[in-house]
SEFINU-169078 format. One record per residue (C-alpha): residue number from 1; residue in three letters; x, y, z. Coordinates in steps of 0.2 Angstrom, whole numbers. Layout:
! residues N
REC resi resn     X     Y     Z
REC  NUM  ala     X     Y     Z
...
This chain:
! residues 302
REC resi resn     X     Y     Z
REC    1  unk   -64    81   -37
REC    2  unk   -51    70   -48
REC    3  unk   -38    61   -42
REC    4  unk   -25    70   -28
REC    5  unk   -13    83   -32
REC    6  unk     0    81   -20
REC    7  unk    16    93   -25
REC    8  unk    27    89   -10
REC    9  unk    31    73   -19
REC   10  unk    37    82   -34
REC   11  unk    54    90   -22
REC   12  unk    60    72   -19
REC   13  unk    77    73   -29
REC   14  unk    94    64   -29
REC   15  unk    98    65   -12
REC   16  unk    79    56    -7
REC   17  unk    82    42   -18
REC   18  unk   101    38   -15
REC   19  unk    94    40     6
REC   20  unk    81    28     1
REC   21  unk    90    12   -10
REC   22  unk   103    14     4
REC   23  unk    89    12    21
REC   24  unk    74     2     9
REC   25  unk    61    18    14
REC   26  unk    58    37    14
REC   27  unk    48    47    26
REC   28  unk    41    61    19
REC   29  unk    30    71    31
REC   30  unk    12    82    32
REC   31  unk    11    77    10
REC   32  unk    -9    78    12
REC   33  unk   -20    93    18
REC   34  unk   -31    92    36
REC   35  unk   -47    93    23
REC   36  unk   -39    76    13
REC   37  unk   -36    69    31
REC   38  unk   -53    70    38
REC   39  unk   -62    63    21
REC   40  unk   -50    49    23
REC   41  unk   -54    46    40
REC   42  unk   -71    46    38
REC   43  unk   -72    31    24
REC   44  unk   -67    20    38
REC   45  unk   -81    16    47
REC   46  unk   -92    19    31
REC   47  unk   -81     5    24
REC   48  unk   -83    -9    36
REC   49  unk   -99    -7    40
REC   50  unk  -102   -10    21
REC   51  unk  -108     6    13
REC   52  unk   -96     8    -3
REC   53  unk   -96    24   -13
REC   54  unk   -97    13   -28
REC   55  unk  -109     0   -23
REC   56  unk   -91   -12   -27
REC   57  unk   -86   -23   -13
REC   58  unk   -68   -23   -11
REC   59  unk   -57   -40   -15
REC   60  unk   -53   -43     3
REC   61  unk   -62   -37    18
REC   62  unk   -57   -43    35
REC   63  unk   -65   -39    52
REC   64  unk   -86   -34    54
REC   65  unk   -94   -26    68
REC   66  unk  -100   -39    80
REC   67  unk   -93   -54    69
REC   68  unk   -74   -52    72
REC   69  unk   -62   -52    87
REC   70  unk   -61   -36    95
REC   71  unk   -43   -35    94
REC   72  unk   -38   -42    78
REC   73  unk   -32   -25    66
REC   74  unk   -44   -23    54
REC   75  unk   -39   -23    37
REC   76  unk   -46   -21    18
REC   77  unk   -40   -24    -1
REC   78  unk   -42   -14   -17
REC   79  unk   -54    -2    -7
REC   80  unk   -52    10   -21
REC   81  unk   -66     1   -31
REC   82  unk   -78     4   -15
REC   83  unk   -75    19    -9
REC   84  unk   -73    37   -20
REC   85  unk   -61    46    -6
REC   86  unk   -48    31    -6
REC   87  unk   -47    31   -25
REC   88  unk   -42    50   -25
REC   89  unk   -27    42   -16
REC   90  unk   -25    26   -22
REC   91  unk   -25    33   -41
REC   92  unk   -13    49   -38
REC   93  unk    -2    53   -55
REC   94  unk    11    62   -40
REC   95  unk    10    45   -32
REC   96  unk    14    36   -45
REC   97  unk    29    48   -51
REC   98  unk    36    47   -35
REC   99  unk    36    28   -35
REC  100  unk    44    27   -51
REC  101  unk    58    39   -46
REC  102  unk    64    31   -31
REC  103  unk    61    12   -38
REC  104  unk    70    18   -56
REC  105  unk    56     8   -67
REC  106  unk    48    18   -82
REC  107  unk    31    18   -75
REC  108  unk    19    11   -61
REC  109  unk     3     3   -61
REC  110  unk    -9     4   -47
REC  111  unk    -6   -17   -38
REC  112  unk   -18   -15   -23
REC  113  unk   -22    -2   -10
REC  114  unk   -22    -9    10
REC  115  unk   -31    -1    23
REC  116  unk   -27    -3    42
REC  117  unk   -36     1    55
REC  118  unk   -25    -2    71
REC  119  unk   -41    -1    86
REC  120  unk   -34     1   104
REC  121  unk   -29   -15   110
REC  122  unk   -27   -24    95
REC  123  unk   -13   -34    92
REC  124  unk     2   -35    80
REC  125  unk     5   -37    61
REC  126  unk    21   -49    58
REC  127  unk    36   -42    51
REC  128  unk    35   -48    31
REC  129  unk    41   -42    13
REC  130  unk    29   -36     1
REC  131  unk    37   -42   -14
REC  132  unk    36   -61    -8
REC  133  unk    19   -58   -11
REC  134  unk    19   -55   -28
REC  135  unk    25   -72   -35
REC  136  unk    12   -72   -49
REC  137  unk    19   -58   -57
REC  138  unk    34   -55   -69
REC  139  unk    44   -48   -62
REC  140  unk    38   -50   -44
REC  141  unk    41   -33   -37
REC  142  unk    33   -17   -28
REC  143  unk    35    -3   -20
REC  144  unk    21     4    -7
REC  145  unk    16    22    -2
REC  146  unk    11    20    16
REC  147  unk    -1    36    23
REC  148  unk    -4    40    40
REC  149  unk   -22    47    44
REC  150  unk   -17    49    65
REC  151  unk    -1    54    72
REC  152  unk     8    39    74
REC  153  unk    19    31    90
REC  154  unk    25    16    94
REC  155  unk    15    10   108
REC  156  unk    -1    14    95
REC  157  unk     9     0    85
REC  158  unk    15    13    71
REC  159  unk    24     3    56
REC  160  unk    42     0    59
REC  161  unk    58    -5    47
REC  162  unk    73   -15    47
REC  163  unk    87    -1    39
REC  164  unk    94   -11    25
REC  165  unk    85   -27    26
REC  166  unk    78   -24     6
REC  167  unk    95   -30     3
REC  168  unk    94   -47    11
REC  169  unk    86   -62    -1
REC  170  unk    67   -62    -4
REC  171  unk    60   -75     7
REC  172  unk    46   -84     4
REC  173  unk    28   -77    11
REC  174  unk    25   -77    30
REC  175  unk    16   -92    37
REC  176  unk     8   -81    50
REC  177  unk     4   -64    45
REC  178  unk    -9   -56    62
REC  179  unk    -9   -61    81
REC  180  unk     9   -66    82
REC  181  unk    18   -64    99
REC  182  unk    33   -63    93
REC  183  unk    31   -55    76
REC  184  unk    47   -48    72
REC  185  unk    49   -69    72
REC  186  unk    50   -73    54
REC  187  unk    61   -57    51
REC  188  unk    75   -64    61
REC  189  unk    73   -81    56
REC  190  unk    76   -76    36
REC  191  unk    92   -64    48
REC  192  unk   100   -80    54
REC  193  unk    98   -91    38
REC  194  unk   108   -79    27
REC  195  unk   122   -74    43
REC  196  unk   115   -57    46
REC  197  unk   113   -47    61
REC  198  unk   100   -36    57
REC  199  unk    98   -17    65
REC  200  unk    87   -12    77
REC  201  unk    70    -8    69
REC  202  unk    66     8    65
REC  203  unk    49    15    74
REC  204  unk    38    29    61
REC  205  unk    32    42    73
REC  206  unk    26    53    61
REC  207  unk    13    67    61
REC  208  unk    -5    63    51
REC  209  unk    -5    67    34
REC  210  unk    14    60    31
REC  211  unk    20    46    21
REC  212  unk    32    32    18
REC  213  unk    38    25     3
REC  214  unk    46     8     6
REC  215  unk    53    -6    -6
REC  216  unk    46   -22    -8
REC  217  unk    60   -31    -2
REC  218  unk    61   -23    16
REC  219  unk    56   -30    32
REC  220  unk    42   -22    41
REC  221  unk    29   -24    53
REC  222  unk    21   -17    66
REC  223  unk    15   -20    87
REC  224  unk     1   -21    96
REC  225  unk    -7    -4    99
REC  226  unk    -6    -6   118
REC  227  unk   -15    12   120
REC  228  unk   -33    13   128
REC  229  unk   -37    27   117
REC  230  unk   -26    28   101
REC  231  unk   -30    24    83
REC  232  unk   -19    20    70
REC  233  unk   -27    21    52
REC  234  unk   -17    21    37
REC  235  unk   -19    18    19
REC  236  unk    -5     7    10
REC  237  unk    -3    11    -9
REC  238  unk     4    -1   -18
REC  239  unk    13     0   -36
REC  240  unk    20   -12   -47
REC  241  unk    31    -9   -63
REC  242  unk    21    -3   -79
REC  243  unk    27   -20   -90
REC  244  unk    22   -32   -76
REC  245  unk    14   -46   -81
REC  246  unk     5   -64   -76
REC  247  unk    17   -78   -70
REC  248  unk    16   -95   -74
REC  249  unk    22   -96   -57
REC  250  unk     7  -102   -43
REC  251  unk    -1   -89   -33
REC  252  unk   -11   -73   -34
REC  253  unk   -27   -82   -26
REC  254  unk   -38   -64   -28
REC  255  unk   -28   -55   -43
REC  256  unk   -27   -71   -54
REC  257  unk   -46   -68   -57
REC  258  unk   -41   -54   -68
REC  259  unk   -29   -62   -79
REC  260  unk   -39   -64   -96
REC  261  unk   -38   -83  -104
REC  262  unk   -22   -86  -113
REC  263  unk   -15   -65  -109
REC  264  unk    -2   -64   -98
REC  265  unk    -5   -43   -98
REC  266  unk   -13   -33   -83
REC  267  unk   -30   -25   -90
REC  268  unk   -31    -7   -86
REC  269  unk   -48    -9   -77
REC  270  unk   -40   -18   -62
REC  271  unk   -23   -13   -64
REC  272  unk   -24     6   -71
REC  273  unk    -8    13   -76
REC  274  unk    -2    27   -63
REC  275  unk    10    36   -71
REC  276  unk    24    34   -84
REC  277  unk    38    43   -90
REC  278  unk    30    45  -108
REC  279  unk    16    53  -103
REC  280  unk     3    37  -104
REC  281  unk    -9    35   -87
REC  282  unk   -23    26   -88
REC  283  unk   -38    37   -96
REC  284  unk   -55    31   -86
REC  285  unk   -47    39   -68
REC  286  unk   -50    54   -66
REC  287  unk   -68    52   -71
REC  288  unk   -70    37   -61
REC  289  unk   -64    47   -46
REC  290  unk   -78    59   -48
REC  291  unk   -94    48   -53
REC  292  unk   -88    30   -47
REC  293  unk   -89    24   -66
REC  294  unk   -76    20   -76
REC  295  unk   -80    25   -92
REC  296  unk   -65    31  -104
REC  297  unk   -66    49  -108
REC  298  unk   -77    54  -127
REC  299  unk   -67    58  -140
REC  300  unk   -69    77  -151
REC  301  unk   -81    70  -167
REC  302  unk   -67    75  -182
């Protein structure tokens, strides 16, 4: 099977994107299928016990059975090069349209998928902005598909917003980012330097299978899952504009390894083109989501 078709995300209009540049996010629910849920769902555990699709390890892989902290949230990078049902996701064309629509950019590239795996009795993620991690591009911004795998509630620690807060300045990345115990901490820190009083945070309680688009620039996070029995897995997908480019800023200690000597420009195999208003996406992907090979497509002999 290629990449996912996902036609709800073609309905989102006017009205979703004026709703989403004025609150920073836009929930948008049951987008996948019960069939796309359960595949999902069960590259988890194949994940972290290291069995990829692919043979690929992912770029960053954080929590292994009986090494880690039981409740630390386990969490992995760039598992699309791994594993076969996340790159179905992560390399969505209706993704990537959507992304560029509500951002206003002319196309998107694929930056990083995330996945989270929020155990019972795992503890929270710190409120941060996704954008002050991407200082070592030009320009420095993103926007992120966040997908639910399992209902989600608050006390299961679902992700939660700050309406608005995509309009305060970009601060710079978090100094803690897992374990905090006040981790809404740094979000109201950056609050009080700039004179805001920032709005209650928003909780997503959403059904599995629904999604959030959110700008890079909002404030989010999320609690401890103080359930006994609940998980919360999610799949963030994370776009950056088509023209992006390397910095000469510092920074981008697991992405700058892709940056070709001398070439500030984003190389198709690590950073494929998603979708773009002039029809171009990246040719390899849909074959890669089939066989786990990227191979661009043969050309008709004239």
């Amino acid at each position: 099977m290629a990449a996912f078709d996902l036609p709800l995300l073609a309905h989102i209009g006017e009205a979703e994107t004026d709703r989403f540049r004025r609150d920073g996010y836009l929930v948008i629910e049951r987008f996948l299928t019960e069939e796309r849920i359960a595949a999902l769902r069960d590259s988890f555990p194949k994940l972290f016990a290291g069995k990829f699709d692919t043979g690929v390890y992912p770029d960053e892989w954080y929590w292994r059975e009986g090494m880690s902290l039981p409740d630390v949230t386990r969490h992995m990078a760039n598992a699309w090069k791994a594993d076969l049902n996340v790159a179905k996701l992560a390399l969505s064309a209706d993704i990537g349209r959507a992304a560029a629509r509500l951002a206003g950019w002319p196309g998107v590239r694929l930056g990083q998928d995330t996945i989270w795996w929020k155990a019972p009795r795992t503890k929270p993620v710190a409120h941060h902005q996704d954008s002050s991690f991407m200082d070592f591009l030009n320009p420095a911004r993103t926007i992120t598909c966040w997908v639910t795998l399992d209902d989600t509630h608050r006390d299961a620690g679902t992700l939660e917003y700050v309406p608005g807060s995509h309009l305060w300045p970009l601060t710079p990345l978090p100094e803690a980012f897992h374990g905090q115990d006040d981790y809404r901490a740094q979000m109201k820190a950056a609050a009080a330097k700039s004179g805001i009083t920032p709005a209650e945070p928003v909780f997503i309680e959403v059904p599995a299978g629904s999604c959030v688009f959110h700008a890079g620039e909002i404030w989010h996070g999320s609690g401890p899952n103080t359930t006994g029995d609940r998980m919360r897995r999610s799949i963030g997908v994370h776009m950056i504009p088509a023209d992006a480019q390397f910095s000469d800023r510092h920074g981008g200690y697991i992405y700058r390894r892709y940056q070709r000597t001398g070439d500030p420009g984003l190389d198709e195999s690590f950073f494929p083109l998603l979708w773009s208003d002039d029809a171009r996406r990246t040719l390899w992907i849909e074959g890669y989501c089939e066989t786990g090979r990227r191979r661009e497509p043969e050309r008709p002999t004239p």
